[in-house]
C-alpha positions in Angstrom: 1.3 108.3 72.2 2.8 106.1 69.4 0.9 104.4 67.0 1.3 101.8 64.3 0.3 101.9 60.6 1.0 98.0 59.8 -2.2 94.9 60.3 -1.7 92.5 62.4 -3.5 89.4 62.4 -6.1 88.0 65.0 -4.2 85.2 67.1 -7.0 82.6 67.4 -10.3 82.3 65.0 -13.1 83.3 66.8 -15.2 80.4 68.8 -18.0 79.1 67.0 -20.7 77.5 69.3 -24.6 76.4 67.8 -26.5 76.8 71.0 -25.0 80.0 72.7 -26.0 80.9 76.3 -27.2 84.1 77.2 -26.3 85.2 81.0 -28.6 86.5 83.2 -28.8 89.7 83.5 -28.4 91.4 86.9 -27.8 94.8 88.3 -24.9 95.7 91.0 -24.3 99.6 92.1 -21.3 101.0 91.0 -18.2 101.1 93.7 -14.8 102.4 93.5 -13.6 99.1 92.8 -15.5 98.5 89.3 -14.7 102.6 88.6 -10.8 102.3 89.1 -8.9 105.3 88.8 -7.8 106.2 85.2 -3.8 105.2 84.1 -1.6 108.3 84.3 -1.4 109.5 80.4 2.5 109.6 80.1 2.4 105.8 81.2 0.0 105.1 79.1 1.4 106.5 76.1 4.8 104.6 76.6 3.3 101.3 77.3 0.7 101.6 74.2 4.2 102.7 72.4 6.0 99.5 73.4 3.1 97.5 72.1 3.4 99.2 69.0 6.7 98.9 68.3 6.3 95.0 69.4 3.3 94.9 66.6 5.7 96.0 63.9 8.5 93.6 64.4 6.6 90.6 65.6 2.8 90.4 65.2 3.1 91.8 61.5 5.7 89.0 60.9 3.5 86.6 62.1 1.1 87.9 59.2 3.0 86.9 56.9 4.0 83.7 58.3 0.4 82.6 58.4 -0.4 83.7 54.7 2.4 81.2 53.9 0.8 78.6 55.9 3.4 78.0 58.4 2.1 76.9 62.2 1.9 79.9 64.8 4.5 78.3 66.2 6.7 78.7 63.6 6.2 82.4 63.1 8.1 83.0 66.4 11.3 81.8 64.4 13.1 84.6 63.0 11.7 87.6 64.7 14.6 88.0 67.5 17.9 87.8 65.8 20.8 89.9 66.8 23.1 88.4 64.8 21.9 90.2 62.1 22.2 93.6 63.7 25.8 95.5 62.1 29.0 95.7 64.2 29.1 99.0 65.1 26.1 101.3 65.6 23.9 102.4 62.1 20.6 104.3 62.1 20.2 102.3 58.5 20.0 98.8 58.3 19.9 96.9 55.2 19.5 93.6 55.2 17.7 93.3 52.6 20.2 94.6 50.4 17.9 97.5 49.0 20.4 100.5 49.2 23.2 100.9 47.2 26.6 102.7 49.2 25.9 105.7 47.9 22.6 106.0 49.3 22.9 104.7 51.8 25.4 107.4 52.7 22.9 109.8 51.1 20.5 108.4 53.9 22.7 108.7 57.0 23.8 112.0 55.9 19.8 113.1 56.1 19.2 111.2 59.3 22.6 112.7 60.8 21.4 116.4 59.7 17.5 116.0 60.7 18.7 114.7 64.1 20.5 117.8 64.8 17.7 120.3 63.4 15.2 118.8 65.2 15.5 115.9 68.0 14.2 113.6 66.3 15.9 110.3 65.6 14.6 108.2 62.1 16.1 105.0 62.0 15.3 102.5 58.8 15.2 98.9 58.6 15.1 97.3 55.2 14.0 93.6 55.1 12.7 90.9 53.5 11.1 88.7 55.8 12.1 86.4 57.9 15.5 88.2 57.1 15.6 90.5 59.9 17.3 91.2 63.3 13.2 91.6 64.3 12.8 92.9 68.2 16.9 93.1 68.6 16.6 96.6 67.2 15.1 98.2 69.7 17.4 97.8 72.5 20.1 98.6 69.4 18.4 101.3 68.3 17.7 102.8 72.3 13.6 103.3 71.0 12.3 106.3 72.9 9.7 108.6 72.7 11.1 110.8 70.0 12.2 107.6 67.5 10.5 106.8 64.0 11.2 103.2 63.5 10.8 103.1 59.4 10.8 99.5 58.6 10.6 99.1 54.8 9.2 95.6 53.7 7.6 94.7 50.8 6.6 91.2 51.6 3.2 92.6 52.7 2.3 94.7 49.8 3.1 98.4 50.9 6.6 98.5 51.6 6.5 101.9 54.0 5.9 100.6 57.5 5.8 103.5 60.7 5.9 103.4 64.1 6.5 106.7 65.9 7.4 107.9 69.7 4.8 109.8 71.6 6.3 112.9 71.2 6.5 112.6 67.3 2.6 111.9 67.4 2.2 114.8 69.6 3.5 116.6 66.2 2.8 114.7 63.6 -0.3 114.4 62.5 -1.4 110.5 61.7 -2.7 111.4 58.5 0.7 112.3 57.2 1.7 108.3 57.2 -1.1 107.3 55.8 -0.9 109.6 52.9 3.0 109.0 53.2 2.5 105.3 52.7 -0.5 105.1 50.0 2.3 107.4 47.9 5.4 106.3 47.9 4.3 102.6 49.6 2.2 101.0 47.0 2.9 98.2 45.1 2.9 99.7 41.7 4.9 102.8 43.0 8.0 100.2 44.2 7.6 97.4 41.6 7.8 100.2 39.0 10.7 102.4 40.2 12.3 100.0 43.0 12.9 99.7 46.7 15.5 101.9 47.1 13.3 104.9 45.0 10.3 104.3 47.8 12.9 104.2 50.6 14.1 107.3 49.5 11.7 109.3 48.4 9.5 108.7 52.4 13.0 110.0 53.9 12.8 113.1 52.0 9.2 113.5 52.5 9.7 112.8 56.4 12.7 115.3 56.5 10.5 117.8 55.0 7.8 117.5 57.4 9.9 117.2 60.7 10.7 120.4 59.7 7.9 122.4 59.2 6.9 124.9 62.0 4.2 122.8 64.6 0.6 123.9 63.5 -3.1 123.0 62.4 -2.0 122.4 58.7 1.8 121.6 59.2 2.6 118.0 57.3 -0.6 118.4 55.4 1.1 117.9 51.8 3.7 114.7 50.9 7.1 116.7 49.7 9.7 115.2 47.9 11.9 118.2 48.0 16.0 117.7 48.2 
């Protein structure tokens, strides 16, 4: 199933009240009707990865909308717009003006080669929001099951942002992107050495462990090996 290494905030405060109610209490046998039959898994697992992948470009946004004091309205601006997507079709997409040409080439050159190792598809945004094509990547981008949606962002603190297909989390383990993101993601790491050094470097380090053999301690060390 995917999964999603970002917050996202609560939509409405929780209700306050001074004299709550407590129901009564009453007892009803089970039926089939109150025991429904569990989802099928592989549905599951692709809707809870949709919902992700919706987290990441919108509800995250919305974060930082709402730290700036703007109206929940208002943090719906922004988070759909195409126009920023490239002409023609590019697993890297920098709006935000991180990436220099050369490594950007560097980047598509990895992404091209990692693809064709192993199946899986990485495909980076780079932003500064609200400067971002937002949900218009995915249809863009054709999100399945074996995409990495890398969204690098720094306007909430850590700039390394994940959400993975349910096929990479079948192989991945999570720990990898949390110990991927505390590395290469924190503030004093990118402020010191730059976007484009944190961007890089969690490339490398994903390369490296999309390639290691499947196992119980595959992905268990961060390497930032060319």
């Amino acid at each position: 199933m995917g999964f999603l290494l970002q917050p996202f905030p609560l939509p409405f405060p929780a209700a306050l009240s001074t004299t709550p109610k407590i129901p009564k209490r009453t007892f009803s046998p089970p039926t089939a009707a109150s025991n429904p039959k569990p989802p099928d898994l592989k549905t599951w697992a692709h809707d809870f990865r949709s919902k992700s992948l919706k987290f990441v470009l919108a509800g995250t946004f919305a974060l930082g909308i709402s730290l700036s004091g703007l109206s929940a309205a208002d943090a719906k601006v922004g988070v759909n717009k195409p126009e920023l997507l490239p002409k023609e079709f590019s697993p890297v997409i920098d709006v935000a003006g991180f990436l220099s040409a050369g490594q950007e080439k560097r980047l598509l050159q990895e992404i091209e080669d990692l693809e064709k190792d192993t199946g899986f598809k990485l495909r980076i945004l780079a932003q500064n929001y609200p400067d971002t094509p937002g949900l218009a990547i995915k249809d863009f981008w054709q999100v399945d099951d074996r995409t990495i949606v890398f969204v690098a962002d720094p306007t909430f603190g850590n700039i390394l942002n994940f959400n993975v297909g349910a096929s990479v989390d079948l192989d991945i383990p999570r720990s990898f992107w949390s110990r991927l993101s505390g590395k290469y993601g924190n503030m004093f790491y990118w402020k010191e050495k730059g976007e484009d050094a944190s961007v890089e470097a969690a490339v490398i380090a994903i390369s490296n462990c999309l390639r290691e053999p499947v196992g119980p301690n595959n992905c268990s060390d961060v390497k930032y090996l060319m």
